[in-house]
C-alpha positions, 0 to 999 in steps of 0.5 A: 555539509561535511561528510562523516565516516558514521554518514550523514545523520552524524555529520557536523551542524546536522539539522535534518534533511534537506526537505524538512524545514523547521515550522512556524508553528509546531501545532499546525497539520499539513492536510496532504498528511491526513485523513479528510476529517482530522483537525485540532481543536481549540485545545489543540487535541486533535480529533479524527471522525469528531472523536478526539485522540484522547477518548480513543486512548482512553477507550481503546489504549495505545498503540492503535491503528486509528481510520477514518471510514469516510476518507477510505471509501472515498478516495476508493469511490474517486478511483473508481468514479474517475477511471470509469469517466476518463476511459469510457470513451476509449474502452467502455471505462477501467476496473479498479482492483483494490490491493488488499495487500495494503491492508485487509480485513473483513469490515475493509473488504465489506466496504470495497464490495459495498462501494463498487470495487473489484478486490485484489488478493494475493494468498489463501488467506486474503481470499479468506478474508474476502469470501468472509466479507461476501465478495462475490468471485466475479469480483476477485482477482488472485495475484502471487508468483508462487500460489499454492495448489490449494489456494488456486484451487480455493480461487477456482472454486469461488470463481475468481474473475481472474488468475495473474499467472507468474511462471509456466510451471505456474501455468500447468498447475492452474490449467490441471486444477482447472481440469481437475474441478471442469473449469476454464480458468480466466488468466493475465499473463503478468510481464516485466517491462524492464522498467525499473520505478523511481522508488526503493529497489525492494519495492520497484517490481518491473526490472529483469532481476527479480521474482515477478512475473514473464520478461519481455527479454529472450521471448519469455512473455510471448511464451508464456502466452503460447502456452496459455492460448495452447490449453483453450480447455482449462485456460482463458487468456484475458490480458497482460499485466504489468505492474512497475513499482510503488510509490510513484508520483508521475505517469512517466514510468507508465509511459514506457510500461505501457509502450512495451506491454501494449507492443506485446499486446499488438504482436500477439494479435499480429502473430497469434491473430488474438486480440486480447480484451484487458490490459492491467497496468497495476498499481503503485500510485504515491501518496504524502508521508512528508513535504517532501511528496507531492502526489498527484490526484487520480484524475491526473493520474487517470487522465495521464494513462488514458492518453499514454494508452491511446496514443499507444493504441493508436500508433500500432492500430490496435482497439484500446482493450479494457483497462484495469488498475490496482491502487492499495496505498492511495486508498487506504494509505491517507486514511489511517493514522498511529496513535502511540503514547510516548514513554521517555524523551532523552536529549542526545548532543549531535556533532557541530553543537546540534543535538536530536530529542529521542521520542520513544513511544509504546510502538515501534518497528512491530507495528510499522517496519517500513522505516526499517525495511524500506527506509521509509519517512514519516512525520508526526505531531504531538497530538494531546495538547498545544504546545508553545515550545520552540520546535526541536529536532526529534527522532520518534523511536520505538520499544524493540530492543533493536537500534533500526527500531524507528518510526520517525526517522526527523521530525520537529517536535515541540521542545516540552514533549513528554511521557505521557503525551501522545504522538500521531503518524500520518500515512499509516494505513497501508502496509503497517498493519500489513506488515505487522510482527510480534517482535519482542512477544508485542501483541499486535495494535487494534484498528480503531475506525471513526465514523460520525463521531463513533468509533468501533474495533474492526481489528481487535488488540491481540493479548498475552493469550494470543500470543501463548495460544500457539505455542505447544506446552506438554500437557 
């Protein structure tokens, strides 16, 4: 392909990238895509739960968040089945802390309780969430590199399971407040491994040069360790974490964060005489938003860390501690697709004689900024209808008055798509509602989930009311 000076998407006889290869038949679902229960009718409109997108526009509009309860619980379920079986004879089994920073409500948090999963919250207002939702503090463990006193000291007061502590000025604030309510505070110290993950630079969070958590370089994790153990009154020094990105397909970044967490972990015991009992190896396990990736199971995964770990272990003659993890997206990520309703459809001419249809629908960067922030792909199907069209190269766009305003970066569409039909983006559940705005004053979309043929509002509309209701008017 020849190169173009305003890039690649404009370079002569362009036909989308390299992975996207046109469909035999545009209808057809790749299932990796989608929740368990999604499929076509024979009238080609696709139905999730046994309820078809149709009646969901029709009950609840679009654009909409549309998840599959069955799928999430799941693929929440497998973790925790999985884990627990592979580990059990290395370390009594593995916890799994659900990421409610993928996406988190009151009903999500429920089902993360009910199904037997510890939760992981990062603010004040996710720990909300999860007190309102009855999970129990044992159940709770608090991340963030910059929590507030108040939220450290709403987690104490629950008490949380667990406090990965950031920095060390973070731990002499949790270590006074503990003092402070008569606690002892249980915390992991949180290491950077300088493993940097095959995945977007804003999204690979074990590299020396960025905010997260003690570097193994210069000694600051052993620090860090020092300081925890020299306050037995206020803090109890459970583990390491280490967490090295998102989006990963293969154990091999694990491989070497886990050598060096755990060389952490057997010089403590060594020159400290203390062996700790957990070690949480994060989360950041991959999941299909196109062809183009190809996951692997939690088994896999699971079987893969256990032999990293043991191996580890066993080189450096140390018991294998207990293992936590802490996969958001691979849960709720499959489970969820958007619904939007397309407005227009412009035709525009590429260079080299190849030309791109212009989807925009009713959503846009509002509901998922992640194509835009993280030059994340998608695909899509039109999702009212059967279509025998020829497929057409398409770009799903949204209604911001922004050009980065695209959900759908290419796709093939059927070549008769238009206003009025509904379009469904697989992969949606985490980190679009997560990361959703108000840009342009857009009410944000409800979460629709789908159930034995019911569906029901988990997270409703916002409305032109929510969004005046802060603002300050002289009376």
């Amino acid at each position: 392909m020849r190169a173009h000076e305003a890039g690649a998407l404009h370079a002569e006889g362009y036909r989308g990238p390299t992975w996207l290869e046109p469909p035999v038949d545009v209808n057809a679902l790749v299932p990796s895509l989608w929740a368990a229960s999604v499929g076509r009718g024979a009238d080609g409109v696709l139905a999730i739960g046994g309820v078809s997108v149709v009646e969901l526009a029709r009950e609840f509009g679009t654009p909409a968040y549309v998840l599959d309860e069955d799928d999430f619980r799941a693929r929440a379920r497998e973790f925790k089945q999985t884990y627990a079986e592979v580990f059990d004879d290395l370390c009594g089994g593995a916890d799994v802390y659900y990421a409610g920073k993928a996406f988190l409500c009151t009903e999500v948090a429920r089902w993360i309780r009910d199904e037997g999963l510890f939760l992981d919250v990062c603010t004040g207002g996710e720990l909300a969430v999860a007190i309102r939702a009855g999970v129990p503090g044992s159940s709770i463990g608090m991340h963030g590199n910059n929590k507030s006193a108040a939220e450290i000291r709403a987690a104490l007061d629950h008490g949380v399971s667990r406090i990965i502590v950031d920095s060390f000025e973070e731990i002499e604030r949790v270590a006074a407040i503990a003092a402070e309510l008569g606690v002892i505070a249980p915390v992991l110290v949180r290491v950077t491994v300088g493993v940097e993950a095959h995945t977007h630079e804003f999204i690979a969070t074990a590299h020396e040069d960025q905010k997260f958590g003690f570097s193994l370089a210069g000694g600051h994790a052993i620090e860090a360790v020092r300081q925890v153990l020299a306050r037995p009154d206020t803090l109890r020094l459970l583990g390491l974490h280490s967490h090295i990105g998102s989006q990963i397909f293969d154990t091999a970044g694990f491989e070497v964060s886990a050598r060096r967490v755990l060389g952490l972990h057997t010089q403590i015991a060594r020159e400290l005489g203390v062996e700790l009992p957990e070690l949480d190896l994060g989360g950041g396990f991959g999941i299909a938003y196109t062809t183009e990736h190809d996951p692997q199971s939690p088994k896999a995964l699971a079987v893969g860390m256990a032999e990293i770990v043991e191996r580890e272990c066993r080189a450096d003659g140390v018991a294998v501690p207990r293992i936590s993890i802490e996969p958001g997206r691979a849960i709720a990520g499959p489970s969820t697709f958007t619904l939007y309703e397309v407005g227009t459809v412009k035709p525009v001419e590429l260079d080299g004689g190849a030309s791109r249809l212009y989807v925009s629908v009713d959503g846009g960067m509002s509901d998922n900024i992640r194509t835009a922030l993280y030059d994340a792909d998608y695909s899509c199907t039109v999702a009212n209808r059967r279509s025998e069209a020829t497929p057409s190269l398409a770009r799903v766009v949204g209604r911001h008055c922004e050009s980065g305003d695209i959900v759908v970066k290419d796709e093939f569409l059927p070549g008769d798509v238009g206003p009025g039909d509904l379009v469904a983006v697989p992969g949606t559940g985490a980190y679009c509602r997560a990361l959703s705005s108000q840009y342009n004053h857009t009410p944000r979309p409800p979460v629709i989930a789908v159930r034995d043929g019911q569906a029901r509002v988990i997270v409703r509309r916002e409305t032109i009311d929510d969004l005046l209701a802060l603002d300050v008017w002289p009376a």
